[in-house]
VEXVO-127216 format. One record per residue (C-alpha): residue in three letters; chain; x, y, z. Coordinates in steps of 0.05 Angstrom, whole numbers, always signed. Layout:
! VEXVO-127216
@semar: ALA	romi: A	xx: X	yy: Y	zz: Z
...
END
This chain:
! VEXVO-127216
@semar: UNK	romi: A	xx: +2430	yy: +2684	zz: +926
@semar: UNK	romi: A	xx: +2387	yy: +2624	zz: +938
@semar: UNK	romi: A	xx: +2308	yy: +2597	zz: +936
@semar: UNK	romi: A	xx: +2292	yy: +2602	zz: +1020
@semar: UNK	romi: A	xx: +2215	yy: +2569	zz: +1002
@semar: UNK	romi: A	xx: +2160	yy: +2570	zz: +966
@semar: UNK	romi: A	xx: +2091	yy: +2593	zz: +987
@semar: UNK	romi: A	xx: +2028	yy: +2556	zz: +972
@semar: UNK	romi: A	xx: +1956	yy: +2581	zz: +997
@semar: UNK	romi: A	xx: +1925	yy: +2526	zz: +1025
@semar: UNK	romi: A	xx: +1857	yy: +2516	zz: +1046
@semar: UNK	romi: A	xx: +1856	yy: +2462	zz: +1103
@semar: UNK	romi: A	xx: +1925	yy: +2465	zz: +1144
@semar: UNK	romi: A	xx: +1925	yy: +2397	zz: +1178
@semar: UNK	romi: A	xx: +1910	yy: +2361	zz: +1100
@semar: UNK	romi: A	xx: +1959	yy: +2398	zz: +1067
@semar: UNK	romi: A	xx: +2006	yy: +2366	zz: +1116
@semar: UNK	romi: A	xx: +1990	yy: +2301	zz: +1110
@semar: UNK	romi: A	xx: +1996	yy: +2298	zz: +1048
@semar: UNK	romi: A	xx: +2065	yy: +2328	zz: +1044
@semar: UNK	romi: A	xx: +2093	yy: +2283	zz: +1098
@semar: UNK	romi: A	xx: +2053	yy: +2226	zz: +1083
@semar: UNK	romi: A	xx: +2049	yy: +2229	zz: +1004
@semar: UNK	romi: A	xx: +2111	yy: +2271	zz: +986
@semar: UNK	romi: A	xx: +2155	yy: +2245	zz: +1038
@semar: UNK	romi: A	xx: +2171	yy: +2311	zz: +1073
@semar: UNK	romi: A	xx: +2174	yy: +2334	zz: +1145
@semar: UNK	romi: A	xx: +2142	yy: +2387	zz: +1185
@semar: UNK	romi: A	xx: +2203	yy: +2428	zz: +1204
@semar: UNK	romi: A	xx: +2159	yy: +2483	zz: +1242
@semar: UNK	romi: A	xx: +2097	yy: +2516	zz: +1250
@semar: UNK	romi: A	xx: +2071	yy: +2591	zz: +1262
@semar: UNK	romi: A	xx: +2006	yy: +2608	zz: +1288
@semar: UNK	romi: A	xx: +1986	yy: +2677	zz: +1290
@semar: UNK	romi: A	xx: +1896	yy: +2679	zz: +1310
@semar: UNK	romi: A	xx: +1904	yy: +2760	zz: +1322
@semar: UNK	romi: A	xx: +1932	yy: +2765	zz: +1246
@semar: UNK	romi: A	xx: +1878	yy: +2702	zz: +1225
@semar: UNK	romi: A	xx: +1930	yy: +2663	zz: +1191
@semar: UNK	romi: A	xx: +1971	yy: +2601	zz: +1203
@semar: UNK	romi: A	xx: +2036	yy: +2571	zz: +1168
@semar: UNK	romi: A	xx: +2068	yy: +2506	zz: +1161
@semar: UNK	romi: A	xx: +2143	yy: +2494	zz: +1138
@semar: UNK	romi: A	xx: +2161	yy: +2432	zz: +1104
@semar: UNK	romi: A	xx: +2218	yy: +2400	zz: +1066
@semar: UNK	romi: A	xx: +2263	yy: +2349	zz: +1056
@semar: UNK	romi: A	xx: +2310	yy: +2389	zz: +1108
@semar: UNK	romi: A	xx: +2316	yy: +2450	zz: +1126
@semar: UNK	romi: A	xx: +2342	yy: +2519	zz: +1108
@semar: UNK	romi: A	xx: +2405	yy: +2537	zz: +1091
@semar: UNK	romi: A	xx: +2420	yy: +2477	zz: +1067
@semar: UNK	romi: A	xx: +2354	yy: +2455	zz: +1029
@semar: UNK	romi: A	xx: +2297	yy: +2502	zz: +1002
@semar: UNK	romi: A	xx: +2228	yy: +2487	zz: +1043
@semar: UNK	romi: A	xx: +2154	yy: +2502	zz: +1024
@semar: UNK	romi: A	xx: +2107	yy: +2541	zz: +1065
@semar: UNK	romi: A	xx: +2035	yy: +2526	zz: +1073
@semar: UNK	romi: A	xx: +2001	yy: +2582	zz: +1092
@semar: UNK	romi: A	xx: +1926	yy: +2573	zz: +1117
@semar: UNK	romi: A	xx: +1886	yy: +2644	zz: +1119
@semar: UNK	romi: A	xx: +1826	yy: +2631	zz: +1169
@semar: UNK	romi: A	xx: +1755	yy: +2634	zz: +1140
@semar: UNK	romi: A	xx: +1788	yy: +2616	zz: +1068
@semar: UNK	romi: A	xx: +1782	yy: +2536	zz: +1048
@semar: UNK	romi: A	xx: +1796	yy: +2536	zz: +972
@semar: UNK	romi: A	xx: +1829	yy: +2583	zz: +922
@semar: UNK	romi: A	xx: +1837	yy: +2602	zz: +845
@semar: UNK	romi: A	xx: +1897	yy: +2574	zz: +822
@semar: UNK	romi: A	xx: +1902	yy: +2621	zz: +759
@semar: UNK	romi: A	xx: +1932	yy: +2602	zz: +696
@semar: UNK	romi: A	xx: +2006	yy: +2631	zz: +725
@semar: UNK	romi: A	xx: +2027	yy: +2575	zz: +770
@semar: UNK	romi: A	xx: +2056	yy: +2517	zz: +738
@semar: UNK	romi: A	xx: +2081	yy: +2468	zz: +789
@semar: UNK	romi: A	xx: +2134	yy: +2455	zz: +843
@semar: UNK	romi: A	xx: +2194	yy: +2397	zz: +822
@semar: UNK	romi: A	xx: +2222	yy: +2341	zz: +866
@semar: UNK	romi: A	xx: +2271	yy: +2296	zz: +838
@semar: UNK	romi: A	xx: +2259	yy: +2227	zz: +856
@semar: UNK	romi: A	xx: +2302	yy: +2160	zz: +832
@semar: UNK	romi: A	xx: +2243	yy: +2124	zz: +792
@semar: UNK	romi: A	xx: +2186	yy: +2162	zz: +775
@semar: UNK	romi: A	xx: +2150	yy: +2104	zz: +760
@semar: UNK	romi: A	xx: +2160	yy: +2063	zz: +825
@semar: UNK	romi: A	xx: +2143	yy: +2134	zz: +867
@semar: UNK	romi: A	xx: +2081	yy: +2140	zz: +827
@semar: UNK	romi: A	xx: +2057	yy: +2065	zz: +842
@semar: UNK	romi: A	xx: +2085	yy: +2079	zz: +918
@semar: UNK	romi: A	xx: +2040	yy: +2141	zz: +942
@semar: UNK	romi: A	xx: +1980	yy: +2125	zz: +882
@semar: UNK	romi: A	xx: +1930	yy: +2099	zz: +946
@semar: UNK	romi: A	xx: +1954	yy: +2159	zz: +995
@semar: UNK	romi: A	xx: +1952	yy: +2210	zz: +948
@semar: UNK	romi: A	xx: +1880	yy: +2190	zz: +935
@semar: UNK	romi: A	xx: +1859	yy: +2179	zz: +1006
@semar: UNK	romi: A	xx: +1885	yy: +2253	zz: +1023
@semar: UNK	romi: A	xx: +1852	yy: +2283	zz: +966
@semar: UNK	romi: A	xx: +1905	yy: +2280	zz: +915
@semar: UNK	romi: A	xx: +1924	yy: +2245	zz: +851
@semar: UNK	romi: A	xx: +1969	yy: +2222	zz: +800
@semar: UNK	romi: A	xx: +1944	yy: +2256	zz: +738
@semar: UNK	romi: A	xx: +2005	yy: +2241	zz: +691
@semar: UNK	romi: A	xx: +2042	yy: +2175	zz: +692
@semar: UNK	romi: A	xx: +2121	yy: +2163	zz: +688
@semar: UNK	romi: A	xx: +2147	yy: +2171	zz: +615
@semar: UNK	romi: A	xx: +2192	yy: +2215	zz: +577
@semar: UNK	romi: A	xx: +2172	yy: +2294	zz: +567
@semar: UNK	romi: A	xx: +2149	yy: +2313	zz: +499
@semar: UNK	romi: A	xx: +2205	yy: +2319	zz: +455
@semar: UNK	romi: A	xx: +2256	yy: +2288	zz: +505
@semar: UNK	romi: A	xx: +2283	yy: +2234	zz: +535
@semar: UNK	romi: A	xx: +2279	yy: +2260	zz: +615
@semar: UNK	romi: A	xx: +2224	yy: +2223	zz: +649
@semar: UNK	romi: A	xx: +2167	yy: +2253	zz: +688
@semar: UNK	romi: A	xx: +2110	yy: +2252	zz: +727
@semar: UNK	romi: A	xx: +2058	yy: +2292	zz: +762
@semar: UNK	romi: A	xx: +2022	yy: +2297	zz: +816
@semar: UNK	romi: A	xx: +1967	yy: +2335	zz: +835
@semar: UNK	romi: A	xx: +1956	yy: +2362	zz: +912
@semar: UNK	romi: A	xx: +1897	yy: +2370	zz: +955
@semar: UNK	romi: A	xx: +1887	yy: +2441	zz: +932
@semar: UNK	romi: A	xx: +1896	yy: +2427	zz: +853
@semar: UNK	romi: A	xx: +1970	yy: +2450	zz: +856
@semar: UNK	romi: A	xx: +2015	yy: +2406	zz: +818
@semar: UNK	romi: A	xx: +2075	yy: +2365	zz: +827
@semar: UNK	romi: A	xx: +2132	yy: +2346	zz: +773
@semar: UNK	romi: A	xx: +2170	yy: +2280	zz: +798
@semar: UNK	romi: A	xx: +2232	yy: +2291	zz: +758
@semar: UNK	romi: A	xx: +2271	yy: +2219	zz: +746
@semar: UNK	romi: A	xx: +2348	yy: +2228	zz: +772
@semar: UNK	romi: A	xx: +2357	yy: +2153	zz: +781
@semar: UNK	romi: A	xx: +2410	yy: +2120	zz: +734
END
């Protein structure tokens, strides 16, 4: 067994991909679009299935925000400096409606260092530091 995607519920399409190409550094690996069913989807990664796991952005027509609840905790890309990555997308993130809301440093009670950022539609990103 393996993780295919993720699915996030997003409430403008065309943002939400922006800022995961743009921001995030993925690509748009295919789209869905499905007006009788009033719902549209967007698959993105950093390749595509089987070899790498992708995230779905799924766009419900008629719905531009949702609760996040207090369940979802974040999605995790590993990234060589999570410092320099955080200083690299700071200005797009912000121009497409995102932030960084936690700077590069160790986790509490470790030595691994992390970030996060936050999307468009409040859901959050861990920048995991696999660089030497």
């Amino acid at each position: 067994m393996r993780i295919l995607h993720t699915m996030l519920r997003v409430g403008d399409l065309q943002r939400s991909i922006d800022f995961y190409t743009q921001v995030m550094g993925m690509t748009l690996l295919r789209t869905t679009h499905r007006p009788e069913q009033k719902y549209d989807l967007a698959f993105l990664g950093y390749g595509s299935n089987p070899e790498h796991a992708e995230l779905e952005l799924t766009y419900n027509h008629g719905v531009d925000r949702y609760e996040l609840g207090s369940a979802y905790g974040h999605i995790a890309v590993g990234v060589e400096d999570a410092a320099a990555t955080c200083a690299a997308v700071r200005e797009r993130a912000q121009a497409l409606g995102g932030a960084v809301t936690r700077e590069a440093g160790p986790v509490q009670g470790g030595s691994t260092v992390i970030a996060f950022i936050t999307d468009p539609d409040g859901y959050k990103i861990e920048l995991i530091q696999r660089g030497t």
